[in-house]
N, C-alpha and C positions, 0 to 999 in steps of 0.2 A: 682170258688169262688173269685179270687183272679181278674179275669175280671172285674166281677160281682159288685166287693169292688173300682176298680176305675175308674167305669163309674157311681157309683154313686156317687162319692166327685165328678167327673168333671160336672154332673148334678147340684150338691149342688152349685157350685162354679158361675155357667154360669146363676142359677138362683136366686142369692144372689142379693143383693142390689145394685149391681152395684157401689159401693164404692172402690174395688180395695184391699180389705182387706183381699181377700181369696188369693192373689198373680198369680192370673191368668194375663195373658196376657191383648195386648190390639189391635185391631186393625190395621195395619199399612197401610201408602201410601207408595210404594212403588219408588225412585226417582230414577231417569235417570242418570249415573253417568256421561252423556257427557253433560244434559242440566247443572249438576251442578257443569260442569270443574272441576272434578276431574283430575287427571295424572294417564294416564294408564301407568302401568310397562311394561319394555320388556323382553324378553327372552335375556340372554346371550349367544350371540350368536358369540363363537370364530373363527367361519368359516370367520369371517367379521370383525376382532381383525388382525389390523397390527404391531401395537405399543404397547406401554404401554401407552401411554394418549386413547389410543382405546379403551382398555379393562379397566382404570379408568373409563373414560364415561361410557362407558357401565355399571358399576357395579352401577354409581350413579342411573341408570334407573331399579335395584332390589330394595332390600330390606336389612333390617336389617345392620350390621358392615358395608359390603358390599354398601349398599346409603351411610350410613354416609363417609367411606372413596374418594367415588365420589364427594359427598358434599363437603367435605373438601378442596379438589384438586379446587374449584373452588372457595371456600373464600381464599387460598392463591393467588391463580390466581389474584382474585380482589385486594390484598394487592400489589402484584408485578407490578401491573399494574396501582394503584394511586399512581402519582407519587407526589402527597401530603402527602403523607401515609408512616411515620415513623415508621419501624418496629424492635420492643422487641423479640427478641428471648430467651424464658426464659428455659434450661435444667437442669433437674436431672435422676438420674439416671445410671448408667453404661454405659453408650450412647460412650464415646472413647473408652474403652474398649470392647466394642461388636461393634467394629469396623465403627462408625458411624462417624467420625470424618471429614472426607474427604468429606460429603452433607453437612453438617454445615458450613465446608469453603467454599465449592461451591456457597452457600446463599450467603457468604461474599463477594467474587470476583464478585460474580454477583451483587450485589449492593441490593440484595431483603430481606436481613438483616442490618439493623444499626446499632445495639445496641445488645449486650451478658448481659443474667446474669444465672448463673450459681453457680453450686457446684463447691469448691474447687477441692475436689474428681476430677470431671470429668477434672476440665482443668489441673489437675497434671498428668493422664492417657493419657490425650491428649497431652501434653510435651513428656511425653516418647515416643509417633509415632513421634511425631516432631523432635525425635533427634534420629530418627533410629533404634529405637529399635522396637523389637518383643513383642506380647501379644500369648498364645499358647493354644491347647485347653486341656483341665484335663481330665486325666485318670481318667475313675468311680473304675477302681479297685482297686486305691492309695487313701490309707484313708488319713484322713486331718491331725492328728496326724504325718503323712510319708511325707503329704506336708509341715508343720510344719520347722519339721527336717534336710529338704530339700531346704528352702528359697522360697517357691511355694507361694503366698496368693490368692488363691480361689477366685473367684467371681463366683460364679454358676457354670456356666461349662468352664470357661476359666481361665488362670491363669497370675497373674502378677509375674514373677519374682523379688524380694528383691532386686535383683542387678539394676533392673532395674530405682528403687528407689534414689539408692544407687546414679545411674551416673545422675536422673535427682536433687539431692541435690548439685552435681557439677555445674551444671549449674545455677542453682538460688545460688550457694554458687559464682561465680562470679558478679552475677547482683548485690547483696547483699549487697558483697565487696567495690562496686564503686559508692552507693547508699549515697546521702550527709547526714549525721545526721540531721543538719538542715530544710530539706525538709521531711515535714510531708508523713507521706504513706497511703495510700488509696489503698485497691483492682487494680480500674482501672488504678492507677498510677501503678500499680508493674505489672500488667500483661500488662501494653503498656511495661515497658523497657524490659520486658522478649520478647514480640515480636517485641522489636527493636535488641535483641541479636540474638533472631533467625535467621530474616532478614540476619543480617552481618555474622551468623556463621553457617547456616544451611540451604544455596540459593536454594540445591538439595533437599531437606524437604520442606512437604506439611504439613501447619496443621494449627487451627484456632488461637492461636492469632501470630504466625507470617502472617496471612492476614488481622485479626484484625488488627496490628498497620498498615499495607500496606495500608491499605483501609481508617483508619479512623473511625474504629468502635470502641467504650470503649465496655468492658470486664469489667462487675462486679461481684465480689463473696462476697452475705451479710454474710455468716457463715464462714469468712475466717480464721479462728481458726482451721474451724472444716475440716481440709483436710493437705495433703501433704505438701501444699505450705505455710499455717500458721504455722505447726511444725518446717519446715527448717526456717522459719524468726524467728521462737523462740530460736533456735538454734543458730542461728547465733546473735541472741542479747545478750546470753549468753557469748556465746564466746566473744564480744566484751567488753563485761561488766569485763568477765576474764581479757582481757588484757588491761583494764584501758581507754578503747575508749566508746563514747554516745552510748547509744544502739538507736535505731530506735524509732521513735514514730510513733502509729499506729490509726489513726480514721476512725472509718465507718461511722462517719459522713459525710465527705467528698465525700464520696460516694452518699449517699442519696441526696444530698443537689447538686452536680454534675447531676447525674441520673435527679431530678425535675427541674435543670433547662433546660437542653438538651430536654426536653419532653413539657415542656414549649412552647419552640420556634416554635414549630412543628402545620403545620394546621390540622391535622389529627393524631390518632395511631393507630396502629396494633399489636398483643401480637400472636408470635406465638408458644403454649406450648407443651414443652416434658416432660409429668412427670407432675410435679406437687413442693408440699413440700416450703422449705423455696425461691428459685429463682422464684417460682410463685407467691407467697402472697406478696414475697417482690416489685415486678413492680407491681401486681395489686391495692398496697396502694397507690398507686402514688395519683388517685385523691379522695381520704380520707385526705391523706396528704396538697392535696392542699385546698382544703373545708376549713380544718381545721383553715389553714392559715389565709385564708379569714374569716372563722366564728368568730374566738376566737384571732386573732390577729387582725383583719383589715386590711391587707394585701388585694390591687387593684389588686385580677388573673382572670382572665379565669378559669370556671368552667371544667377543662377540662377530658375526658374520653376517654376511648379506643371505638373506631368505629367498629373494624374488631376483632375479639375472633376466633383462631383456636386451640385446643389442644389433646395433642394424650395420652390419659392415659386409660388402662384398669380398673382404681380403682370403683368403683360405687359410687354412693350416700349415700346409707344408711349406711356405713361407718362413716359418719361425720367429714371424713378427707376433708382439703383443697384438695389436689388430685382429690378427686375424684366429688367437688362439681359445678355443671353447670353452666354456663354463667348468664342463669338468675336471679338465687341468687344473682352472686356480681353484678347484674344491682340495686336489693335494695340495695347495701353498694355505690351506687357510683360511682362504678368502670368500667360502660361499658354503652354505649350509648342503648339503648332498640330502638329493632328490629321496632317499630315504629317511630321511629324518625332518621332511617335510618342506626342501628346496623345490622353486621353483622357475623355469628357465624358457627363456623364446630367442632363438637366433636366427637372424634371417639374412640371405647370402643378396644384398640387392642395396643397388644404388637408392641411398637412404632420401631423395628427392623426392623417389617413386615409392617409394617403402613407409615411410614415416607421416603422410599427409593423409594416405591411405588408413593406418592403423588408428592415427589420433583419430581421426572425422570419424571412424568407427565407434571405436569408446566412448565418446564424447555422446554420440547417438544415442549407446546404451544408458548413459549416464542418465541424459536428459527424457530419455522413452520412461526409465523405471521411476525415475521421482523420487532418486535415493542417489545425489550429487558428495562429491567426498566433501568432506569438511574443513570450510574455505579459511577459519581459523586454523589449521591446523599447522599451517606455515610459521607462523609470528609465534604461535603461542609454543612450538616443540624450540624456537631459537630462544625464548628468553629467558628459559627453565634456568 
């Protein structure tokens, strides 16, 4: 019966009017995927895997996270390797603290970053490696009430110790100190003297903005409030205010207004993102910001956009967070050159721990195989233009 019942709709169907309204199929040719240059995939194949740029290739030649992480490893490649190509490094995220700290400087020293912007959060986590301290991982069987009690503060599965805090407020309570009332303050003005104090007081310490100021790259944090390092400067304007001295004045204008013109000068950009959130929207307004200038002001600029988009965040789309939104959306705000006019773009959907160690050690490979490293002036000399 039930045979019976549908070989006679597929009857019905095949001999209908030929309108397409019984939702039956249609016909196909079937194409040739090599006349139509398709890209065949390959097997991963580790027997053939010497390196880590080996087995990135290779994973670009799969599928799924997996391409996009090969992808990627080769639009930084292309950023590293224009030596036109001004590159934004913008993080969020717990990225010093989950011990990431040490490839971000690496970018730096190697000259294939120019420019930081950042959470506060991160570059205060990151002062603390910079001045010797320990980050530890957290007992799951010590409740947070015991870490609490204890001066422990949690970050997922690792922990910052209090004290730690405690000795990097000593250290910005000197920069602070010596810091002239009269000189406005800006992010990347505090975190250059912080990595000029480093420099002079921590030669045996590795960390980003002691190679930040070495190098020449500004350091900006647009929610600088919203972390360590804006508490201890409030702190400390307190105090001076107690003891009858100017307290500091603080604009994030200065910032902005710094940031567009350094990006300005530059024949090309490149943005390369960890995370997402406010260090992402905030570089990608850049050319919003300048449009604007030009539209509503009059202002004679260059139209200018980012060329090269690489970012590493797990977040999805349909979210409708900044995080997690793709290249080509902000090509309609503006903000990035479209892949036909010669943009180019790597997104990869993976916890930037496992994502980001992988791609640098990759590139850095190629860099150092071919014997054509980017140019390590290239930092100092595009900020003093």
């Amino acid at each position: 019966m039930t045979q019976g019942n549908h070989g006679g709709a597929h009857r019905n169907a095949r001999e209908g009017n030929g309108t397409g309204q019984g939702g039956e199929g249609k016909e196909r040719r079937l194409h040739n995927p090599i006349e139509d240059r398709l890209i065949p995939l390959e097997p991963l194949d580790l027997s053939r895997v010497r390196s880590i740029d080996d087995l990135v290739r290779a994973m670009s030649k799969t599928a799924f996270t997996g391409r996009q992480l090969g992808e990627a490893a080769d639009v930084l490649e292309a950023m590293a390797r224009d030596q036109d190509c001004f590159v934004v490094m913008t993080l969020a995220g717990a990225m010093t603290v989950a011990k990431q700290g040490l490839i971000v400087t690496e970018l730096i020293d190697r000259g294939i970053v120019n420019a930081i912007v950042s959470t506060g959060a991160l570059m205060a986590h990151g002062l603390v490696e910079a001045t010797g301290r320990a980050h530890f991982r957290a007992n799951p069987e010590v409740s947070d009430e015991e870490l609490y009690e204890q001066g422990y503060n949690r970050v997922y599965d690792t922990l910052e110790p209090e004290q730690n805090l405690d000795d990097v407020e000593e250290v910005m309570s000197q920069v602070l100190e010596s810091w002239d009332h009269n000189e406005v303050m800006c992010s990347y003005k505090l975190n250059h003297a912080i990595g000029a104090h480093l420099s002079k007081h921590a030669k045996d310490q590795r960390g980003i903005l002691k190679s930040a100021y070495e190098k020449g790259v500004p350091v900006f944090v647009p929610a600088f409030t919203d972390s360590e390092l804006g508490l201890d400067t409030a702190l400390n304007n307190r105090m001076r205010e107690s003891t009858g001295r100017h307290k500091v004045r603080y604009d994030p204008f200065e910032d902005l207004e710094h940031f567009a013109a350094t990006l300005l000068r530059q024949k090309r950009l490149g943005i390369f993102t960890i995370g997402g959130g406010v260090p992402r929207n905030w570089s990608q307004q850049f050319g919003p910001f300048i449009e604007l200038r030009h539209r509503r002001l009059g202002e004679n600029l260059p139209l200018k956009r980012y060329h090269y988009g690489l970012r590493i965040c797990p977040e999805p789309v349909y979210w409708g967070g900044l995080s997690g939104s793709p290249y080509s959306e902000a090509i309609s705000w503006g903000k990035f050159v479209p892949p036909a006019e010669g943009g180019k773009f790597g997104e990869v959907f993976v916890d930037a721990t496992v994502g980001l160690p992988l791609i640098v050690a990759a590139v850095l490979e190629r860099l150092d195989k071919k014997g054509s490293k980017p140019n390590r002036t290239k930092s100092a000399a595009a900020n003093k233009k």
